[in-house]
C-alpha positions in Angstrom: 12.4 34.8 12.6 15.7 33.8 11.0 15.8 30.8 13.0 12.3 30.1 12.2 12.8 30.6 8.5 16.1 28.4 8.3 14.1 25.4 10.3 11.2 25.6 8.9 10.8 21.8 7.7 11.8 20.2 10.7 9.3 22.5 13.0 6.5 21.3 10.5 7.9 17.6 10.7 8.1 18.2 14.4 3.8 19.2 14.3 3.2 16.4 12.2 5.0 14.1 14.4 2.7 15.3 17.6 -0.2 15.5 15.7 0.0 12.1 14.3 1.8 10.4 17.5 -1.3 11.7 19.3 -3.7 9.6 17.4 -1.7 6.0 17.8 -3.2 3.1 19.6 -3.4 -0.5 19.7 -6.0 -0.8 18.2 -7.9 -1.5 14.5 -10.8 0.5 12.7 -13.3 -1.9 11.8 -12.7 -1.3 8.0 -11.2 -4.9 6.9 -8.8 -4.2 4.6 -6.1 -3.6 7.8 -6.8 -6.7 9.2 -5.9 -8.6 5.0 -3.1 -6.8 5.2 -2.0 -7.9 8.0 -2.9 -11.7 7.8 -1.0 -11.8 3.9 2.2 -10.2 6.1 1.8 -13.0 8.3 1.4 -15.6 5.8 4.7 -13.9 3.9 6.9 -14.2 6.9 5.8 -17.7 7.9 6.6 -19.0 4.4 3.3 -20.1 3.6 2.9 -17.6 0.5 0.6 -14.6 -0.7 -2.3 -16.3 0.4 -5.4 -15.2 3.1 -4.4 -17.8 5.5 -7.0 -17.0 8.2 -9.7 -18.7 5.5 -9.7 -22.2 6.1 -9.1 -22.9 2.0 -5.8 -20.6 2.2 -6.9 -19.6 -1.0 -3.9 -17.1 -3.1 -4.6 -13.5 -2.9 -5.4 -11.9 -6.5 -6.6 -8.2 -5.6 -4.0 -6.3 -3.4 -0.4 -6.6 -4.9 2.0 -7.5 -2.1 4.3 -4.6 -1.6 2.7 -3.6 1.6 2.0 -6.8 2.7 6.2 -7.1 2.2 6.7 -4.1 4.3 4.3 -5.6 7.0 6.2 -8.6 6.9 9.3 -6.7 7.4 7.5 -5.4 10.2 6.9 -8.7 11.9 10.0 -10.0 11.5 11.5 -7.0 13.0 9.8 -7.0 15.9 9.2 -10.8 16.6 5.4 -10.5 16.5 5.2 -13.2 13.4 2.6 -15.1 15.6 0.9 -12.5 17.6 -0.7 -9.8 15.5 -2.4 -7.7 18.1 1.3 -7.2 19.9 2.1 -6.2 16.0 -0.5 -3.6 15.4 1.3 -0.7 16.7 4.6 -1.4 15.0 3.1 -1.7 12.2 1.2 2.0 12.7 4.2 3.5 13.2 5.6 2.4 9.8 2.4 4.5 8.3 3.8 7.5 10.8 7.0 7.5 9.8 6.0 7.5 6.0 3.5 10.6 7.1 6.7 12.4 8.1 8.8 12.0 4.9 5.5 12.1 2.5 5.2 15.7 4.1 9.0 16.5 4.0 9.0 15.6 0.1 5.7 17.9 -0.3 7.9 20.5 1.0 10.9 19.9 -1.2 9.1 18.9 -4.0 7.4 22.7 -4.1 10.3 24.6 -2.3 11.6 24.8 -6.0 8.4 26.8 -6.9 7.7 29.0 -3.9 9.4 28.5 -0.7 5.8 29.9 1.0 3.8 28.1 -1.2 5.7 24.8 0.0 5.9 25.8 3.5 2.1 26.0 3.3 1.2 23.1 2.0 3.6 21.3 3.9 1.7 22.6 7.0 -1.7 22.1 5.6 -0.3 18.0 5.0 0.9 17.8 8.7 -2.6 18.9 10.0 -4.6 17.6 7.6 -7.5 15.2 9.0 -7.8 12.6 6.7 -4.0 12.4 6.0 -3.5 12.5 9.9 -6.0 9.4 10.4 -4.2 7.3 8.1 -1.1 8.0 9.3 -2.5 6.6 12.6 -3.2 3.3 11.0 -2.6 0.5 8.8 -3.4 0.9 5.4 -1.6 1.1 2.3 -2.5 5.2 1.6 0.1 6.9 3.2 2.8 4.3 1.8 1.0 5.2 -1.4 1.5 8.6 -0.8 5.1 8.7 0.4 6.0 6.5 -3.1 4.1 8.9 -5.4 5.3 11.8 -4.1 9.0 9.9 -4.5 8.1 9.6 -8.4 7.1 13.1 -8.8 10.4 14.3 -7.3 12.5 11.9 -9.6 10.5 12.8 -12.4 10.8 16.9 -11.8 14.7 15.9 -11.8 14.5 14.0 -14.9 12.8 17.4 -16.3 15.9 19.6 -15.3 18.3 17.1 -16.5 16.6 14.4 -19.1 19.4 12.1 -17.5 18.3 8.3 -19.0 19.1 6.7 -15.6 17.1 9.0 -13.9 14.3 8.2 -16.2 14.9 4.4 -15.6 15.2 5.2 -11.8 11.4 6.7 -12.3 10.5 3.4 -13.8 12.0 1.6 -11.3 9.8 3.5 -8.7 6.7 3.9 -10.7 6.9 0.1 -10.5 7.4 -0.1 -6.7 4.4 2.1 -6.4 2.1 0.0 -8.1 2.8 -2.9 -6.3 2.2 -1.0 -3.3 -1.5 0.3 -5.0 -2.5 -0.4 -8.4 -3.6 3.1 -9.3 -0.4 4.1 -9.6 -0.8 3.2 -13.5 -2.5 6.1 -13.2 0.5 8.6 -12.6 2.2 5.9 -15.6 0.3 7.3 -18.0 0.2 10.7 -17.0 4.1 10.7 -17.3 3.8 9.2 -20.7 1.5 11.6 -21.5 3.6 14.3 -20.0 6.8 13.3 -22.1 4.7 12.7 -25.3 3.7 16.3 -25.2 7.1 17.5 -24.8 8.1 15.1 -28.2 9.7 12.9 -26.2 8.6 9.4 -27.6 11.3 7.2 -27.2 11.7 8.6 -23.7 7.9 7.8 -23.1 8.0 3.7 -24.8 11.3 3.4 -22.5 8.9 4.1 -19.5 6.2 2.3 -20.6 8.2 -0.9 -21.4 10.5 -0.9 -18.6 7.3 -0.3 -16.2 4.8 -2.8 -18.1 7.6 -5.7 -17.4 7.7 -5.3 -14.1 4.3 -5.5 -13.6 3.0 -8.0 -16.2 4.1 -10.9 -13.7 1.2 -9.8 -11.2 -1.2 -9.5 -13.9 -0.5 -12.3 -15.4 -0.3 -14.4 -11.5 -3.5 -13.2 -11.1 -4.8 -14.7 -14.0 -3.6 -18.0 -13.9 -5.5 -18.0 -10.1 -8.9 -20.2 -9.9 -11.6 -18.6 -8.7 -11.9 -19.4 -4.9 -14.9 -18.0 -3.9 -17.3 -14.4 -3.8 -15.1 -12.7 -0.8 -13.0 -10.0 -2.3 -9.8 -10.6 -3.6 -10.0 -14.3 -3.4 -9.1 -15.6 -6.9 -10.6 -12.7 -8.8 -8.8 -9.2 -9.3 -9.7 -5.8 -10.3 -11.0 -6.8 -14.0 -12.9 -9.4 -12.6 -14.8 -6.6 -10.0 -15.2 -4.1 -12.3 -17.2 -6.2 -14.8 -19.6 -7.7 -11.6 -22.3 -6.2 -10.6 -20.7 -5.5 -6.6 -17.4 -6.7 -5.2 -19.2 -9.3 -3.6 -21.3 -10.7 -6.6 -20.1 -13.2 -9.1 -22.7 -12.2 -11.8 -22.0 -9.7 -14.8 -23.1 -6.2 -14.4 -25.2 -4.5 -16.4 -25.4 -0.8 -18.2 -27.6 -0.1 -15.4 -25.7 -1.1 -12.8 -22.9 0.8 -14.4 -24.5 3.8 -15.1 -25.7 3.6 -11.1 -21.8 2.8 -9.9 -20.6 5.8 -11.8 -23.2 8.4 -10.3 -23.1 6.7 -6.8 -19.0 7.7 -7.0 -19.5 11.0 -8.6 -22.1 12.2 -5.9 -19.7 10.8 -2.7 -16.6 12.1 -4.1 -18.3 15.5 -5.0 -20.1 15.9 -1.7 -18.0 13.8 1.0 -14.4 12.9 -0.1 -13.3 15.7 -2.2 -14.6 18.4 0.6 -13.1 16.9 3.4 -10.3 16.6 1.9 -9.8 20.1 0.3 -11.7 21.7 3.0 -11.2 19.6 6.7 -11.1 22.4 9.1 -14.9 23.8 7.5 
């Protein structure tokens, strides 16, 4: 039991190794993004730019920001499959496998401050997980997402406990990272301002948001500048420009109808599909 107690992390890691290991082939779900990913990773390391070179009109990319597509790239060049995807497709899973393994060692570590049980649980309910285990079996920017975020909370915390300014700039630092890895990662920006606002910590919170709104005003403002190439997603239009159509696909404006629709489409999934499987898998 001792030795059980004083291992703990690495038997879970070890689980979520098996468990996710188990799940690997060579092949891709039919979802689409993978296969973007993968192409704008190819067109990085060939030196032909962030651009969907598998379209004819190697039109620049505008919707996913390239961090992952700079770690897939990494991947290729690592590996020597620049010019052969499908020989690349498991490399490039086991990136997402080995960011399952430290995205459930920082759950631990993150919590282990808290409640050693409480973050021994979750760190086992994070190794099993279904939907975290599928996407740790694939290529797709959510367990990168998750590995980064996680990495921010953990800086963050410390910056709590010791208000240290280069810790705080070392969150902004990462905060940034995160978002060019997803975009929602404004999200957790201005959840920390928010946080460090309520604590009366302005000058702390405009030195996040500055340092972080540099960094990322160059995509925003890339993506911008790019002429519209076409209705296929991401292909000179970003995120404004979807949110204000009427489908990702479309090119005409939506309406309060078709917003009013969007929103309770979402709420109903998320309600009865995404947020139960997720909180609830095993049922």
């Amino acid at each position: 039991m001792r030795l059980l107690s004083k291992y703990r992390l690495i038997f879970i890691l070890i689980l979520a190794l098996l468990c996710a290991a188990s799940l690997l082939n060579e092949h891709l779900v039919p979802a689409g993004d993978n296969a973007t990913y993968m192409i704008l990773g190819q067109s990085l390391v060939t030196g032909r730019g962030y651009r969907m070179i598998s379209d004819p009109r190697t039109p620049a990319m505008a919707l996913y920001p390239p961090g992952y597509p700079l770690l897939l790239a990494g991947v290729l060049a690592l590996t020597g499959t620049a010019y052969d995807l499908v020989a690349a497709i498991l490399p490039m899973k086991l990136l997402s496998l080995v960011l399952h393994l430290g995205a459930t060692a920082l759950v631990y570590t993150v919590l282990k401050r808290r409640n050693v049980t409480l973050a021994t649980a979750t760190a086992l309910l994070t190794a099993v997980n279904p939907a975290i285990l599928h996407f740790a079996a694939e290529i797709g920017t959510e367990v990168p997402y998750l590995f980064l975020s996680l990495c921010c909370l953990w800086l963050f915390e410390k910056y709590g406990r010791r208000s240290d300014a280069a810790i705080l700039i070392g969150t902004a630092l990462l905060l940034a990272l995160t978002f060019y890895i997803r975009s929602i990662a404004l999200v957790m920006v201005l959840a920390f301002v928010l946080h460090l606002s309520v604590r009366r910590r302005f000058k702390q919170a405009l030195l996040l948001m500055i340092i972080v709104g540099v960094l990322v005003a160059p995509w925003f403002v890339r993506s911008s500048m790019l002429p519209t190439t076409g209705t296929s997603v991401g292909l000179g239009r970003g995120y404004f420009a979807l949110y204000f159509s009427t489908d990702p696909y479309g090119t005409s404006r939506a309406s309060l109808s078709d917003w009013i629709a969007r929103v309770s489409q979402s709420l109903r999934i998320y309600t009865l599909d995404i947020w139960p499987d997720i909180l609830l898998p095993h049922i």
